[in-house]
C-alpha positions in Angstrom: 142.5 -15.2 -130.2 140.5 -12.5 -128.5 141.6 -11.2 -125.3 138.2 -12.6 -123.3 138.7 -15.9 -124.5 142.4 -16.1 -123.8 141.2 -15.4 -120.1 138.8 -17.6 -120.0 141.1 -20.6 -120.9 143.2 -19.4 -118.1 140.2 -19.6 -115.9 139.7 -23.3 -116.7 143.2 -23.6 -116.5 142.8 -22.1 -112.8 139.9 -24.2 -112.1 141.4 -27.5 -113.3 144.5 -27.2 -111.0 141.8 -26.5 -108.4 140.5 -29.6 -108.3 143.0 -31.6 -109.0 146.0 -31.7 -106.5 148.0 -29.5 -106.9 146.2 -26.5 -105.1 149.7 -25.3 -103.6 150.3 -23.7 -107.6 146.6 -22.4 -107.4 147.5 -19.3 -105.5 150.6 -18.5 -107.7 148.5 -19.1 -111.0 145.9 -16.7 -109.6 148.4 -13.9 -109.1 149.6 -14.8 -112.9 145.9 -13.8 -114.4 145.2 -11.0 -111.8 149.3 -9.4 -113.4 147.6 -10.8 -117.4 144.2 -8.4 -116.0 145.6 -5.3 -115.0 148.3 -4.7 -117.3 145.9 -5.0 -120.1 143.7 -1.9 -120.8 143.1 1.6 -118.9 143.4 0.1 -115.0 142.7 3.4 -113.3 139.9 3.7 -115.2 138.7 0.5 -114.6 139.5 0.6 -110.9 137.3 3.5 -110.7 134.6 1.6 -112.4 134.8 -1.7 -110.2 135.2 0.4 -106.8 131.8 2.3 -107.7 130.0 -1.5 -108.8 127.9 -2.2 -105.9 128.2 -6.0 -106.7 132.1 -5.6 -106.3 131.6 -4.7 -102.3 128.4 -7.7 -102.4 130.4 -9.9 -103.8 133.6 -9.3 -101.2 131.5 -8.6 -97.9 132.3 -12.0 -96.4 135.6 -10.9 -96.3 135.0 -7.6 -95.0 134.0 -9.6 -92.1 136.7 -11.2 -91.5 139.2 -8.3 -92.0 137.4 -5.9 -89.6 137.1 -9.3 -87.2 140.4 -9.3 -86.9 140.7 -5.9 -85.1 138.8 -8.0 -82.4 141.5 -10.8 -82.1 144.1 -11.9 -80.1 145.6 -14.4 -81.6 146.8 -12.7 -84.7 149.0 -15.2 -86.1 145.5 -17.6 -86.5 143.9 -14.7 -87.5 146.0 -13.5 -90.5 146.4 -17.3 -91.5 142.4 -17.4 -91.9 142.5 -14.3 -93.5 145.2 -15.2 -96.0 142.6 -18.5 -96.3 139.6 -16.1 -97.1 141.7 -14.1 -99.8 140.0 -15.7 -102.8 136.9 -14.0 -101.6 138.9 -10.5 -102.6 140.8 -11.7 -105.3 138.1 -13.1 -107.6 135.3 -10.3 -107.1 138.5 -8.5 -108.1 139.8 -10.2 -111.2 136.8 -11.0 -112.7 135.4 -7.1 -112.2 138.1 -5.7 -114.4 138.0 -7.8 -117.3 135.1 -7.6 -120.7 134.1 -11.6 -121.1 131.8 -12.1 -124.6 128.9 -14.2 -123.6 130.0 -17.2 -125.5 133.2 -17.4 -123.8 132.0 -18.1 -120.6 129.2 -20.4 -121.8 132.9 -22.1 -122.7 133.8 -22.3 -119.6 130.8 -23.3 -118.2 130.7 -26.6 -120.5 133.6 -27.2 -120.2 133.3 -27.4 -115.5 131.0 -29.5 -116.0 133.0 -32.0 -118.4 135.6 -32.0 -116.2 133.9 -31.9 -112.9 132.5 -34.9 -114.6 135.1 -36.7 -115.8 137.3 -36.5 -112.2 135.9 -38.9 -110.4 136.6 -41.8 -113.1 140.0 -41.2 -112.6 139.5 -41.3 -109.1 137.7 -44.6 -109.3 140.2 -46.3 -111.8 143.3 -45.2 -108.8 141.1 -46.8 -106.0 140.7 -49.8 -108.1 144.5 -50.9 -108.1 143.8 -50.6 -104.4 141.0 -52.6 -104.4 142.9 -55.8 -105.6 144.9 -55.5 -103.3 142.5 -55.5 -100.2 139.6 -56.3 -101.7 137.2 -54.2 -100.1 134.5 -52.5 -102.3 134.6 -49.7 -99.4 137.7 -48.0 -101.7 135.2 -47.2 -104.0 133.1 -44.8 -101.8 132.5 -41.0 -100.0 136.0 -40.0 -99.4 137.7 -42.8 -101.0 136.2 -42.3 -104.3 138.4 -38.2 -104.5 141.1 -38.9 -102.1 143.3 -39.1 -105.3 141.9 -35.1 -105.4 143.3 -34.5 -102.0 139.0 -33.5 -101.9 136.1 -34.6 -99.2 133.3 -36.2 -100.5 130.6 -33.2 -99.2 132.9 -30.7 -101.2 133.1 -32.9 -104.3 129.2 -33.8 -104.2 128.8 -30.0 -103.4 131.3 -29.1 -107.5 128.5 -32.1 -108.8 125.4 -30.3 -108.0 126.5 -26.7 -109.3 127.6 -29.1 -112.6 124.0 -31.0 -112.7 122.4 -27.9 -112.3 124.5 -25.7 -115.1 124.0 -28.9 -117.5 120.5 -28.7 -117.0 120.0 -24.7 -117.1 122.3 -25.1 -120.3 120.0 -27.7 -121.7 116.5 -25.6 -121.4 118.1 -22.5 -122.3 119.3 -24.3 -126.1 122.6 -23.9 -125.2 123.4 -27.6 -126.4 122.9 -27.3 -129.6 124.7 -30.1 -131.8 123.9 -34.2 -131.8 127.4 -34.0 -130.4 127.2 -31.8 -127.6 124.0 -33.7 -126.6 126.0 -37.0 -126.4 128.4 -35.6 -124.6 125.8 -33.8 -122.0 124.1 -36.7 -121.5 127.5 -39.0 -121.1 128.3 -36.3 -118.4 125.0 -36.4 -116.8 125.1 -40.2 -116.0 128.5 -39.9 -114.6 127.8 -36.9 -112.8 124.9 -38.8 -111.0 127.4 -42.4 -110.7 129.9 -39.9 -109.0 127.3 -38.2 -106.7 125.7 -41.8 -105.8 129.7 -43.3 -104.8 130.6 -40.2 -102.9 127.5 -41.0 -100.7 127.5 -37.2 -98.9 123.8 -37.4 -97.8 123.2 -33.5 -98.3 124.4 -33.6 -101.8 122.8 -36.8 -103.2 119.5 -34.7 -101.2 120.0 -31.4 -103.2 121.0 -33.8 -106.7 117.4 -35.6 -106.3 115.6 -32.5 -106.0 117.8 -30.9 -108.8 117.0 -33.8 -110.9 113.2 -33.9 -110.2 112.9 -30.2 -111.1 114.6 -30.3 -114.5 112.5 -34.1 -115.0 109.5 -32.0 -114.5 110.1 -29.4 -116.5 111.4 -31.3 -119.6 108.4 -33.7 -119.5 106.0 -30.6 -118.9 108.1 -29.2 -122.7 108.8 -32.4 -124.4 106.8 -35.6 -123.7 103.3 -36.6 -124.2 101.2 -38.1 -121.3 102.3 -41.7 -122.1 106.1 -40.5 -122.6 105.8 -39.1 -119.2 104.4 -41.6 -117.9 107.4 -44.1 -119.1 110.2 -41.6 -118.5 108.9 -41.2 -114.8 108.5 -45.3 -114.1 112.4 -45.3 -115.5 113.3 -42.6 -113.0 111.5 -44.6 -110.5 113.0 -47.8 -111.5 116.8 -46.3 -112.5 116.7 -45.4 -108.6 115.2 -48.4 -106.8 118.7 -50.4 -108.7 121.0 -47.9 -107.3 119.7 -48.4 -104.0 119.6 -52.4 -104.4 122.6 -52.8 -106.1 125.3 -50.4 -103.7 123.6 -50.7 -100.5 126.6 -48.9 -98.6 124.9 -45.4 -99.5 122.0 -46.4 -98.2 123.7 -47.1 -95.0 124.5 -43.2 -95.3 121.4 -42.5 -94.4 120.5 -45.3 -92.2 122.9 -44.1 -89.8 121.5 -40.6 -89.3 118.3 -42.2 -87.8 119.4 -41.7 -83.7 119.2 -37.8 -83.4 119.8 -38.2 -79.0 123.4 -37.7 -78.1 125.9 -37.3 -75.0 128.7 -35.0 -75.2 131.2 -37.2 -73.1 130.1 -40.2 -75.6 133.5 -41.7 -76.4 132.2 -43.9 -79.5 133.2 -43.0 -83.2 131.0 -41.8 -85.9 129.6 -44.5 -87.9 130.7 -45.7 -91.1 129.2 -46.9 -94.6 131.8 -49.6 -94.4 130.9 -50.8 -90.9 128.2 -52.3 -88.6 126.0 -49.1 -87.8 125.2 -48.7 -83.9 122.8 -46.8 -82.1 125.5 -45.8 -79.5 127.8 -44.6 -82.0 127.9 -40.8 -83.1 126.1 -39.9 -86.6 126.7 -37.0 -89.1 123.1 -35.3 -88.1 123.4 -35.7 -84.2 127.4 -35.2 -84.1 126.5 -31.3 -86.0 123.2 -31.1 -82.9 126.4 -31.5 -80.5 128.3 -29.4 -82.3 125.8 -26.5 -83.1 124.8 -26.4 -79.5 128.2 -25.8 -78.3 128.7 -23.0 -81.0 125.7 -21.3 -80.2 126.9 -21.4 -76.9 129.8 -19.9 -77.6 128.2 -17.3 -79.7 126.1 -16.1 -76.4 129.5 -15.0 -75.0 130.3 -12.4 -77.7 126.6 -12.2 -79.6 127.3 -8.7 -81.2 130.5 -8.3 -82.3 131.8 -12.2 -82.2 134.8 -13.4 -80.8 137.5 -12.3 -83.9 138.4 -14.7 -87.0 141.5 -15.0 -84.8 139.9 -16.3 -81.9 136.8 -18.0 -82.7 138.2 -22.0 -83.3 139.5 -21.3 -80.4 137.0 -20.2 -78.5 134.6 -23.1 -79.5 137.4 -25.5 -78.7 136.9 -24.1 -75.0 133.4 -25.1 -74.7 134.1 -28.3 -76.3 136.9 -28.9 -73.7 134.0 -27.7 -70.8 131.7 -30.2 -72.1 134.4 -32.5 -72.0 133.0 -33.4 -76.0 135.4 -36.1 -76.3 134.3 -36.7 -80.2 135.2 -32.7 -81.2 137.8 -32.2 -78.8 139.7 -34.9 -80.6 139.3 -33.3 -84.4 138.7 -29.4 -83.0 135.7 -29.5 -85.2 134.2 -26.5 -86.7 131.1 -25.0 -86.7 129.8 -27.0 -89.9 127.6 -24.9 -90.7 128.4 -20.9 -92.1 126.0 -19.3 -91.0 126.8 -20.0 -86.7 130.6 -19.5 -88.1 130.2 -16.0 -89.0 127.9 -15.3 -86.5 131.0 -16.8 -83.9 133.6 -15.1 -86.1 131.5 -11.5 -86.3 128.6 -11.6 -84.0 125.0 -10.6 -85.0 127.0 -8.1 -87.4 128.8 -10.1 -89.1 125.9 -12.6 -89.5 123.7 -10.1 -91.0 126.6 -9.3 -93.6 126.8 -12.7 -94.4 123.0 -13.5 -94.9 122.4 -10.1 -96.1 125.5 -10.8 -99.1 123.5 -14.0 -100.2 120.0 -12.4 -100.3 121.1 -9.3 -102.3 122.8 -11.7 -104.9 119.3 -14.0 -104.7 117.4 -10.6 -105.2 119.6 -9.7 -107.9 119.2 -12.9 -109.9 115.8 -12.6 -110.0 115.9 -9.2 -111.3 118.1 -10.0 -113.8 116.3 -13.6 -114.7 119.4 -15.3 -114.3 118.4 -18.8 -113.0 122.1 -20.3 -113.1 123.1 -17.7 -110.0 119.7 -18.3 -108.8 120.1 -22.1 -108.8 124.1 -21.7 -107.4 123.1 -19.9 -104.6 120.4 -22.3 -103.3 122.7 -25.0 -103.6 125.4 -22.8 -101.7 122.9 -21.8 -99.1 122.1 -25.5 -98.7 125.1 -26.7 -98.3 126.3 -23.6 -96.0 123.6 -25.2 -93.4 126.3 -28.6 -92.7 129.2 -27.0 -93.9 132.0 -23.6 -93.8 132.3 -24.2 -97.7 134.1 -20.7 -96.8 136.4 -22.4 -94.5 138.6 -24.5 -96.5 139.9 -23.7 -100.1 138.5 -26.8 -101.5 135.2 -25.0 -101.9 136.3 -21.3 -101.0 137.8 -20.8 -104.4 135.4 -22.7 -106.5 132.5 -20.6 -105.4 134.1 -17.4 -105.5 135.1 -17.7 -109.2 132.0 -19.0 -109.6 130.3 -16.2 -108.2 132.2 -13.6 -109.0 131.6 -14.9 -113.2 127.8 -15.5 -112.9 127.1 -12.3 -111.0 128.8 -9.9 -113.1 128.1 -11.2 -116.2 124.2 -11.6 -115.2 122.6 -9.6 -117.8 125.0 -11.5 -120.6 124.2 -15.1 -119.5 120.2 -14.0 -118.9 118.1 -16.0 -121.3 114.4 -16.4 -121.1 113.9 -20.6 -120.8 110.9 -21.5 -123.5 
């Protein structure tokens, strides 16, 4: 077995304990395949190499950020905890810059994310099923419920089933799907890919998996059907959707819910739920992250060039929350939900140009380099990035920086004109 593919097993091996939970051995397996990685081949040579790769200091800015942020903080003990958080950020740009991965190897590992991305949340719904009989409440089945046997939130989950849709779909036009097999299997995945993302009911996700879906219907009908054929396959699209809605109207209660944008800080009402009677008076995801982004642009105005510190900026938030007397974020210490205002809080104006500059270098350098997976993985992560600090929590902190750090180095490898 060659010595690329032996590491990209481990990598799957990595990813799999990711998402399932046991993310506590995550860390230590990492530091296992970082050892396997420099103890094979000429490291100094190879250090020398990554340290002069531009994308190696691209790839790890975001947590340049945070480390210089620090120097700023008072609260050290926070601050080196959200450090040792961000430390995937280093670790993968690292790993994956020093090791030689053949093209088909990682096209292995990309099939096989998006089998088991796939695959997860049928598990997930079989263990909320024996819960079901018990209580008897179809409400087990949905958002959070559906990956709570992942120890995983249903934006982060539905956020892992749009980078799987869209690496299905990239592999699909690009002929990487080759067998009667493989298609049966890509096209098993794709239905339960789209069931999952429907259940978890995370209303920027299922947004982002309908305009995923759209594109690649689009194209394939543009390459493959006749006008009659397209006219069929989009009345099935049509009418496939309409029967979700009908049939599980809790989602659409998702959205329903996000229609009352007005709020009041001191509003002491919860958040609605899919599984409940949806008020007007009670907070909703969109106007809970108005309150929320208001009070962290608030709090950036304090500090706007140099931030508050990683060690200090939750807690400096929390301080205008308390002023405002938000009775809703006070009671959670919510962040920023959104990672763009977080390292604009955590770095200032510096550290949010670092951050957007990072993601537009790699968008630049995917079109250069025709590489419409990394194109398509960092829309999805900018997207998400506007509700959520995917960089704040490991659930999607590691996922995105192996991804990353595999689809950006290897650009020119996995580059392949789509016909």
């Amino acid at each position: 077995m060659s010595k690329s593919r032996i590491i990209i097993y481990l990598l799957m091996v990595l990813m799999t304990m990711h998402l399932l939970p046991i993310s506590y051995f995550t860390g230590i397996f990492t530091l296992v395949i970082l050892i396997v990685v420099l103890f094979t081949g000429n490291l100094a040579a190879r250090l020398k190499g990554l340290f002069r790769n531009k994308l190696f200091w691209v790839l790890i800015t975001p947590f340049l950020v945070y480390a210089l942020s620090l120097l700023l903080s008072e609260d050290l003990q926070v601050g080196w905890k959200q450090l040792e958080i961000g430390l995937s950020i280093l670790t993968f740009p690292i790993l994956i810059g020093l090791t030689d991965l053949d093209r088909k190897d990682i096209l292995l590992f990309l099939k096989l994310m998006v089998l088991l991305i796939a695959l997860l949340p049928v598990l997930g719904f079989a263990h909320q099923y024996s819960i079901f009989q018990e209580v008897n409440d179809t409400g087990v089945f949905y958002n959070d419920n559906l990956v709570s046997i992942f120890e995983k939130q249903a934006v982060y989950y539905g956020f892992f089933i749009n980078i799987a849709l869209l690496t299905l779909f990239i592999l699909w036009l690009q002929g990487e799907i080759r067998s009667k097999t493989a298609g049966i299997i890509g096209i098993f995945a794709f239905f339960l890919l789209v069931w999952s993302q429907y259940f978890l009911a995370s209303r920027i996700a299922i947004a982002l998996s309908v305009l995923i879906i759209i594109t690649f219907a689009v194209l394939f009908m543009m390459r493959r059907l006749s006008r009659m054929q397209m006219v069929i396959f989009s009345v099935g699209l049509i009418l496939s959707t309409l029967l979700l809605v009908v049939s599980f109207p809790k989602v659409l209660k998702r959205f329903q819910s996000i229609e009352h944008v007005q709020y009041r800080f001191d509003n002491p009402n919860p958040i609605n739920h899919f599984n409940g009677e949806i008020k007007k008076e009670n907070w909703n995801g969109l106007n809970t992250r108005l309150a929320i982004w208001e009070c962290a642009i608030e709090t950036i105005q304090q500090q706007p060039f140099l931030g508050h510190g990683v060690g200090d900026a939750q807690r400096e938030l929390y301080t205008i929350y308390r002023e405002k007397n938000f009775i809703l974020a006070k009671a959670s210490n919510y962040d920023t939900h959104n990672q763009y205002l977080h390292f604009a809080l955590v770095g200032g104006v510096i550290g949010f140009i670092a951050f957007l500059g990072h993601l537009l270098f790699l968008v630049r350098y995917s079109f250069l380099k025709k590489n419409w997976l990394l194109l398509g993985v960092l829309l999805i992560y900018m997207v998400t990035c506007l509700t959520e600090n995917v960089l704040g929590r490991n659930q999607g902190l590691v996922f995105i920086s192996l991804l990353l750090s595999l689809l950006t180095y290897f650009s020119g490898r996995l580059s392949k004109k789509i016909d």
